[in-house]
N, C-alpha and C positions, 0 to 999 in steps of 0.2 A: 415449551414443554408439552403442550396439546398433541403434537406431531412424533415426539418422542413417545406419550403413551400409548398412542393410536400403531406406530412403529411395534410396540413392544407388546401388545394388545394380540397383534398380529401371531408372534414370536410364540405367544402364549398358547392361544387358538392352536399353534402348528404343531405345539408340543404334547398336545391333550392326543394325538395319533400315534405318540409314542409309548406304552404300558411302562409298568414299573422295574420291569425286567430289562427293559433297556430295547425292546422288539418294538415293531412298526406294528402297529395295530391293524387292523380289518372293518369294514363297516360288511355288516351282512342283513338282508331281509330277514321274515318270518319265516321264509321256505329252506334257509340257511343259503339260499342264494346270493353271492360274492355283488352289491355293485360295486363297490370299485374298492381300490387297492389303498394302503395308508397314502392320507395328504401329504405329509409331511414331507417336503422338498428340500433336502438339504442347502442347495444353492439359491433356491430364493428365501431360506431362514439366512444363509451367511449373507445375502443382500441386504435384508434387512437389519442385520444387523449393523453392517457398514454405513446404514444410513442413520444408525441411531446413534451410533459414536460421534459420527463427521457434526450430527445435530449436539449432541452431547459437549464436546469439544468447545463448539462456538458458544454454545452458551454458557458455559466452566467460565472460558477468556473473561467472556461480558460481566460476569455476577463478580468475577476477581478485580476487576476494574471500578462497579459499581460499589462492592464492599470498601475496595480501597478510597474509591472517594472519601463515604459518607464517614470511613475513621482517619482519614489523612488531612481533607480539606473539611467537609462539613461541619462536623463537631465541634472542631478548635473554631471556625470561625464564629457558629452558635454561641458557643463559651464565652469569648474574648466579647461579643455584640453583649451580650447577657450581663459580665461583670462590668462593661464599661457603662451599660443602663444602670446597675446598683451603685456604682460610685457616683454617678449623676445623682443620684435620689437621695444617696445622703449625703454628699457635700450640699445640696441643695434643700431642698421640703422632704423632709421626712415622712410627712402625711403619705406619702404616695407608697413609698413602704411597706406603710402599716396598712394601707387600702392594696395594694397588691398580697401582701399576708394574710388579709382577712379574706380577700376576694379565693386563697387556696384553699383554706378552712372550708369555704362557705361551699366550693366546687366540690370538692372530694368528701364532705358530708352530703353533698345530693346526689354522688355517683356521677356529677360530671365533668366536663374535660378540666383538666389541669392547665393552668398556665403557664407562661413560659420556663418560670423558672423552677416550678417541681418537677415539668414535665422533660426537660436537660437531665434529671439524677437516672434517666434512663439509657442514657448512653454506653451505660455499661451490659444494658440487658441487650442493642444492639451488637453488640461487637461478642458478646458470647453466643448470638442470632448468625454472625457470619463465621464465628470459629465453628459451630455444629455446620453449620452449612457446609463448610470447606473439609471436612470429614468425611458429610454425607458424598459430595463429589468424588472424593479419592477413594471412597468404598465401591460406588458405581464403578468410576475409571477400571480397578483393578477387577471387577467384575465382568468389562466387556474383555476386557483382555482375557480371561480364564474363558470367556464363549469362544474369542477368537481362535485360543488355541484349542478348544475341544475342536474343532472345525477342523483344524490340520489334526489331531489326532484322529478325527475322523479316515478322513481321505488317506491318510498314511499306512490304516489296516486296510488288506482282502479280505478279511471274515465280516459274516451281518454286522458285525461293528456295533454288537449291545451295548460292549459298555460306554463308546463314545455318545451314542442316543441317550445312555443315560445322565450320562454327565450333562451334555448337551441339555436338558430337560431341566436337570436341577438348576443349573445356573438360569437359564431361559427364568424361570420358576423365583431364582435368588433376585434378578433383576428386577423383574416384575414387583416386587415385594419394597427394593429401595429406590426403584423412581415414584413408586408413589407416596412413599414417606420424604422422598427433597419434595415432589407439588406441594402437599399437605405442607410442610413445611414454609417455601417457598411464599404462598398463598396468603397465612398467616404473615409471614414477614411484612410482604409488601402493602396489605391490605393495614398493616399497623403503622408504614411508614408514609401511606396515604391521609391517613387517619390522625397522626401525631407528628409525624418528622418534619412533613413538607408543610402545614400548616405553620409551624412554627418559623422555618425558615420563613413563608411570607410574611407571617409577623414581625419579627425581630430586623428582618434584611431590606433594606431598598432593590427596587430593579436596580440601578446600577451596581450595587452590592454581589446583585446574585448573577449578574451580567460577570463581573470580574471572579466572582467564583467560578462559575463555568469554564471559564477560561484559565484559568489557572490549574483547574481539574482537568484540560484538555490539552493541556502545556506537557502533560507528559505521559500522552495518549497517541502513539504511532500508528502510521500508516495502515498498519495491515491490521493493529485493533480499531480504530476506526472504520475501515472496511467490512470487521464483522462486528462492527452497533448496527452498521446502516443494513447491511445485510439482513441482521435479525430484525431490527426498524420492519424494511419491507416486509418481510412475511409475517409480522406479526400485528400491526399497528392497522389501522384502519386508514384511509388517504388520507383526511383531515389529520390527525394526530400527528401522523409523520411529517407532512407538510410543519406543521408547528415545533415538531423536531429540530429541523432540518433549518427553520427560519430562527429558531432561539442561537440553534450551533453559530448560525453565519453572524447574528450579532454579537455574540460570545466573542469570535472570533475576528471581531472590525478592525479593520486596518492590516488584514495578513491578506494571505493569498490560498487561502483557506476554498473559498469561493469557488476559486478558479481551479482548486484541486480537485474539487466534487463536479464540476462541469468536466473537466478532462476524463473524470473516471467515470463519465457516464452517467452520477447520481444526481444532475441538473431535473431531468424529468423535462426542461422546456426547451424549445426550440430550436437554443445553443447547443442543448446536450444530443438533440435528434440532427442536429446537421454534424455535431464532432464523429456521432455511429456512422452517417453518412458516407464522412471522409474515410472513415477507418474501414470500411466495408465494402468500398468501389471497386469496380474490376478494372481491368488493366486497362482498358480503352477510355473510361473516365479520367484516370488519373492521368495521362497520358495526351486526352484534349488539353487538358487544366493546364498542362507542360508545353503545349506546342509551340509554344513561342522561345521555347529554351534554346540553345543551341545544340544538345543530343538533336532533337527532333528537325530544328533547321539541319543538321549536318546529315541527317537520314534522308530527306526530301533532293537534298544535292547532291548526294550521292549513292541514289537507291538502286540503281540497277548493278554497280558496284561494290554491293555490300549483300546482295543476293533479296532486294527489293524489286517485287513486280515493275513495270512499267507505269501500271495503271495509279499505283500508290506513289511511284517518285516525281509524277505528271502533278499531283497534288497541287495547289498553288501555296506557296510559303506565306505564314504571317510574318506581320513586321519585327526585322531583328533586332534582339533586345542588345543593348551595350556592352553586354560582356561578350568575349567573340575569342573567350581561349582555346576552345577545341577545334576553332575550324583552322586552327594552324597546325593539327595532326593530321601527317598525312593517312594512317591506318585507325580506320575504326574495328571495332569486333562487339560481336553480341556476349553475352554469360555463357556458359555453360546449358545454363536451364534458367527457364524465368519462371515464377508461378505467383499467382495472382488470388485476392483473396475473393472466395466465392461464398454467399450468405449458405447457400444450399450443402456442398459438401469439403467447408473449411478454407482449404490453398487447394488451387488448380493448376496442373501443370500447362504449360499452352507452348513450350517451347523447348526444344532439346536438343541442342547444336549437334549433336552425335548422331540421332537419329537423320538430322537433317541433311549431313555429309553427306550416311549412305545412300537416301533415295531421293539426293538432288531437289530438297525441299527449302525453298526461298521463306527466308523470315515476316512476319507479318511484320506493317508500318508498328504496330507498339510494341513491337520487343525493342526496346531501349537498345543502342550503342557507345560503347565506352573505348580509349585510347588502351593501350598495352598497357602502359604504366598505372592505369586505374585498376586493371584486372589480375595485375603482379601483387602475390600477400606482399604484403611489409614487414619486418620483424625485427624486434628490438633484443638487450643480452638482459635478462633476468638476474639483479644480483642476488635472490631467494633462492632461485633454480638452477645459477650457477651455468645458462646455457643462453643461447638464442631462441624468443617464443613468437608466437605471433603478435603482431601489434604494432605501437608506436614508444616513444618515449613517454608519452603522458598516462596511456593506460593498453593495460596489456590484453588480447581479445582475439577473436581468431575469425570476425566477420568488418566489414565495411559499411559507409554511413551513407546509403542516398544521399545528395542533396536537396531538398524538394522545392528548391526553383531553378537550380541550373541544371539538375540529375546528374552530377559529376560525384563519382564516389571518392570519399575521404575517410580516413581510419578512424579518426575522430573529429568533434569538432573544434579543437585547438589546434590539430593541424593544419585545418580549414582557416583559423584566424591566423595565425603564422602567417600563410599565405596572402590573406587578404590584405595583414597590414604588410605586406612588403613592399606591394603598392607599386611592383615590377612588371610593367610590361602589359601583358594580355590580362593579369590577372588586379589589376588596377581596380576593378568596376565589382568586383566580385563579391554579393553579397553574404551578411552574416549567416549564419548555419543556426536554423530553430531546430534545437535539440526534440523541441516540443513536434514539433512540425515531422520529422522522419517517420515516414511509412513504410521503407525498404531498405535492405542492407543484402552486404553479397558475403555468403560464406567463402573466406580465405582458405579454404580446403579442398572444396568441390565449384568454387566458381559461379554458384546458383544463387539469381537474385530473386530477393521475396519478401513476402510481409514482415514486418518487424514481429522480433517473438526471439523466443528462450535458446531455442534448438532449429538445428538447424532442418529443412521441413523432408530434403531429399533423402532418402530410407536410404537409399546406397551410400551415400558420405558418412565418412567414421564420424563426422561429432553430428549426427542425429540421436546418438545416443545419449552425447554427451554435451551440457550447454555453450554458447560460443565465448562465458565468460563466467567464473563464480558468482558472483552479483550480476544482477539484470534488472532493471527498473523499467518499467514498463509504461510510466510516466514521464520520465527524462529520457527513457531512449536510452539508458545508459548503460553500458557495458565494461564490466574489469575483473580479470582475472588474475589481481596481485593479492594472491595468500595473504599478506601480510598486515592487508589494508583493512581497517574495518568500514564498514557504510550502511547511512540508514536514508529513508527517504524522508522529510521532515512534510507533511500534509500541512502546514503554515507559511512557513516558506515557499512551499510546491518544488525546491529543489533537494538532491541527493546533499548530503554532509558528511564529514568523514567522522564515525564515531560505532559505536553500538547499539546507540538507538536514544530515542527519548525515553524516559523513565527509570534509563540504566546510565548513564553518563550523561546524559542531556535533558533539559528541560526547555521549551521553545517561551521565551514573554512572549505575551499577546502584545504589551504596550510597546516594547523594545521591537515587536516583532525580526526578532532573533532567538538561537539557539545558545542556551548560554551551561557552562560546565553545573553540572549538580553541587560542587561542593563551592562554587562560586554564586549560585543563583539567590540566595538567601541574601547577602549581602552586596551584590552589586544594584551599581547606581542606573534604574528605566531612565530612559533617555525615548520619545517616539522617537520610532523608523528609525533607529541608530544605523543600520545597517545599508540606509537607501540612497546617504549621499557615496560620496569619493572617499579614498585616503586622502588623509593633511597632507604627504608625503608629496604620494609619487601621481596623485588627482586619477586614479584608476578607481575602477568600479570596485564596491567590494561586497556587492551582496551574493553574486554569483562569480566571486574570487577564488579560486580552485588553492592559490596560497594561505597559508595561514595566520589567524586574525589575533591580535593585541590587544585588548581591554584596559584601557586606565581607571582607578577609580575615581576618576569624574561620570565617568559612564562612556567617554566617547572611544572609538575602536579607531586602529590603523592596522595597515600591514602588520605583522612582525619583524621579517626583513630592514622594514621601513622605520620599524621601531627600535630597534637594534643599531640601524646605521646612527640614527637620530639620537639616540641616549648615547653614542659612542662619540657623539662631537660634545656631548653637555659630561665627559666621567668627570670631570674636577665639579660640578656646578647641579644647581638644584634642575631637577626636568621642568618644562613649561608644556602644557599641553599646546599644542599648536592651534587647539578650537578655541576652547574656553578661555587659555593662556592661567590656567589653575596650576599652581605651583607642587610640585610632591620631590620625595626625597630622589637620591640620586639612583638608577638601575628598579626604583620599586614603583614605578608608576602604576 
């Protein structure tokens, strides 16, 4: 909130140039000499005000998430530790009781702190602490909106525009007024839940206790709201703090891949996380060495002067050929359209433009990558939502291509890629699996131009730069799909995409299951660790990154569905056996 008021501080200062009439005020000398004209800048007030929302916003998410804990999880578990100490005490020694009874008496006639169990009757003066809270939010929220739109009522008149200055002023003026009653607010809260909440929790709670709470509280805390914890984390938290953050989260979260989602997205801080920017950041010539052993790169060195490769680059001497050796049995290679490569200084760089280079006779550089026809042919699949033919494949619909980042053979997805690989046909025998994780490049199905992985596509002349190459985009799997119909969220536990709405709206992730399991099943299903990390009983296929959809028995153990289905259709006369446990259930309701 510091940066919010210092924002809005700003806002204030800028409005004090505006009079009550709604006019741009004057500063003048003693001599009535003009220095200078009114401050007040409308475009850096609307800046700053976009920066106070975007602040606003992230922190609205976090205090929604933080309230919801402390009444969804914290409380009840406070409660349930609380009464299961009072039934010990008096199935047991009553003394202790009466020495906890006396022990509140003795505190609250000296003015000091309460114990545990007077100081839980306060849990109702929290939750009326987040219902004002959540008030004070949507009074702000509706506030920056009325500045936003004085700002277009601004700019929408040709006259001095008084009355928009002055509206502009009051709300500036209204703002001002309710962000510092949420601090004031906010301040108190926290300084009380420092003071009483979290003390109590260490009392009552074991670390393992408070280990599995976190974790339960983070079971249904998504992807992009944990992006803005860490987010406000950094800017707000001192290094030490956050560090301790960040180390409670990962044991919170032990035995997921929790870990490996904060290293992927950057929030490692060590080593791991300065060599993954590394990768992600390289220009075209690094990424490129890293590849030379692939067979693009062998088929470029043996046939460069053929392919419009200097002499001096196809003289190159070849490294040794790796095993797979499907492209050098095409006889035409071809470049993209356009290559562009990521540059730290000003984003994507172009470095190559096959059109350009027709007309003035310009030979490709050794790192512009080469690909067969049939890799730079869209592919396209029939939409049964849209009733037509779209870009894509059968498994997901999209309108760009996958690098491969050890062979550089482009594939629509990477279950096309595995088709291929398990066919185990020919040249394509040796061909390794496709790290979704791993793709750094894809080629727009529109315009032919290959580039950094990203949303849109980067060439300004191709029709979908405006528009993304897929409705969903994850940016951690790489993943791309544009079927309407599908819902997906990214699960930060798993580190993979799931098909649903999200955690905390249909899902919830066990820590101990480390799985996603349905909200109105998650209460009553049976943890099982890593349920998800062996095979099906079935068909012995993987099932934690199983694109098919998952079975749950209530023993706890998962198959297929497919699998389940076929399997309960050989046992309809007869009771089901699980095929793990060999646990008996009725017939069809495993």
């Amino acid at each position: 909130m510091q940066q919010i008021n210092r924002d809005v501080d700003s806002l204030v200062a800028a409005a004090t140039f505006i009079d009550d009439e709604g006019r741009e005020s004057e500063k003048k000398t003693s001599g009535d000499e003009i220095i200078s004209p009114s401050s007040f800048d409308i475009n850096v007030a609307s800046d700053l005000s976009n920066s106070v929302a975007s602040r606003f916003h992230l922190i609205w998410s976090v205090f929604q998430a933080h309230s919801g804990a402390e009444d969804e999880f914290i409380w009840p578990a406070l409660k349930m530790k609380i009464e299961s100490k009072k039934k010990t005490r008096s199935d047991g020694n009553t003394s202790d009781s009466t020495a906890c009874s006396s022990n509140v008496k003795k505190e609250t006639s000296s003015g000091g702190k309460k114990c545990g169990c007077e100081s839980f009757l306060e849990q109702e003066a929290y939750e009326e602490d987040h219902a004002e809270e959540e008030t004070m939010f949507k009074q702000i929220n509706t506030t920056l909106r009325r500045l936003n739109g004085s700002f277009r009522f601004y700019h929408s008149n040709r006259d001095p525009r008084p009355t928009a200055l002055s509206i502009i002023k009051k709300v500036i003026l209204l703002l001002k007024e309710q962000t510092d009653q949420l601090t004031q607010h906010l301040t108190v809260h926290l300084e009380k839940e420092e003071t009483q909440c979290l003390p109590m929790v260490k009392k009552h709670l074991s670390n393992e206790e408070i280990s599995e709470l976190v974790g339960n509280i983070m079971g249904k805390r998504s992807a992009e709201l944990m992006g803005k914890i860490l987010n406000l984390a950094v800017c707000s938290l001192p290094g030490d703090e956050r560090d301790d953050m960040v180390r409670c989260l990962k044991k919170a979260m032990g035995g997921t891949f929790f870990e490996k989602w904060l290293t992927m997205g950057g929030w490692n801080g060590g080593e791991e996380g300065k060599l993954k920017r590394k990768r992600k950041n390289s220009t075209a010539s690094e990424v490129d060495e890293k590849r030379s052993a692939s067979p693009h790169a062998m088929h470029t060195h043996a046939t460069g002067a053929a392919h419009g490769i200097s002499d001096d680059e196809a003289s190159d001497k070849p490294k040794k050929m790796p095993k797979f050796q499907g492209h050098i049995t095409d006889a035409r290679m071809r470049n993209p359209s356009r290559y562009y490569v990521r540059n730290d200084e000003s984003g994507n760089e172009l470095i190559w433009n096959s059109a350009v280079a027709k007309r003035t006779g310009l030979k490709a550089l050794k790192c512009v990558p080469v690909f067969t026809q049939s890799e730079l042919t869209p592919t396209f699949e029939f939409s049964e939502s849209r009733g037509a033919m779209v870009l894509g494949c059968e498994h997901y619909s999209r309108s760009c291509k996958l690098r491969h980042p050890e062979t550089g053979q482009l594939f629509t997805c990477r279950l096309c890629c595995e088709e291929i690989r398990q066919s185990n046909t020919g040249t394509y025998e040796s061909l390794p699996v496709l790290d979704r994780h791993a793709v750094s490049e894809v080629l727009c199905m529109k315009c032919g131009s290959l580039q950094p992985v990203g949303k849109n596509c980067v060439n300004k002349d191709c029709e979908a730069a405006d528009k993304p190459f897929a409705k969903y985009f994850c940016s951690i799997c790489n993943l791309y799909d544009d079927d309407e119909t599908k819902d997906i969220y990214h699960c930060p536990y798993c580190n993979v995409c799931r098909k649903g709405k999200g955690l905390g709206i249909d899902f919830r992730h066990c820590m101990r299951c480390n799985a996603c399991i349905g909200m109105s099943e998650y209460e009553t299903h049976a943890c099982i660790p890593q349920r998800l990390s062996g095979n099906c009983a079935i068909c012995k296929e993987s099932m934690f990154e199983s694109t098919e959809p998952l079975r749950g028995m209530k023993c706890g153990h998962v198959m297929h569905l497919s699998c389940y289905n076929e399997y309960a259709h050989r046992s309809l006369f007869m009771k089901i056996t699980c095929p793990t446990c060999r646990k008996v259930f009725d017939n069809m309701r495993g």
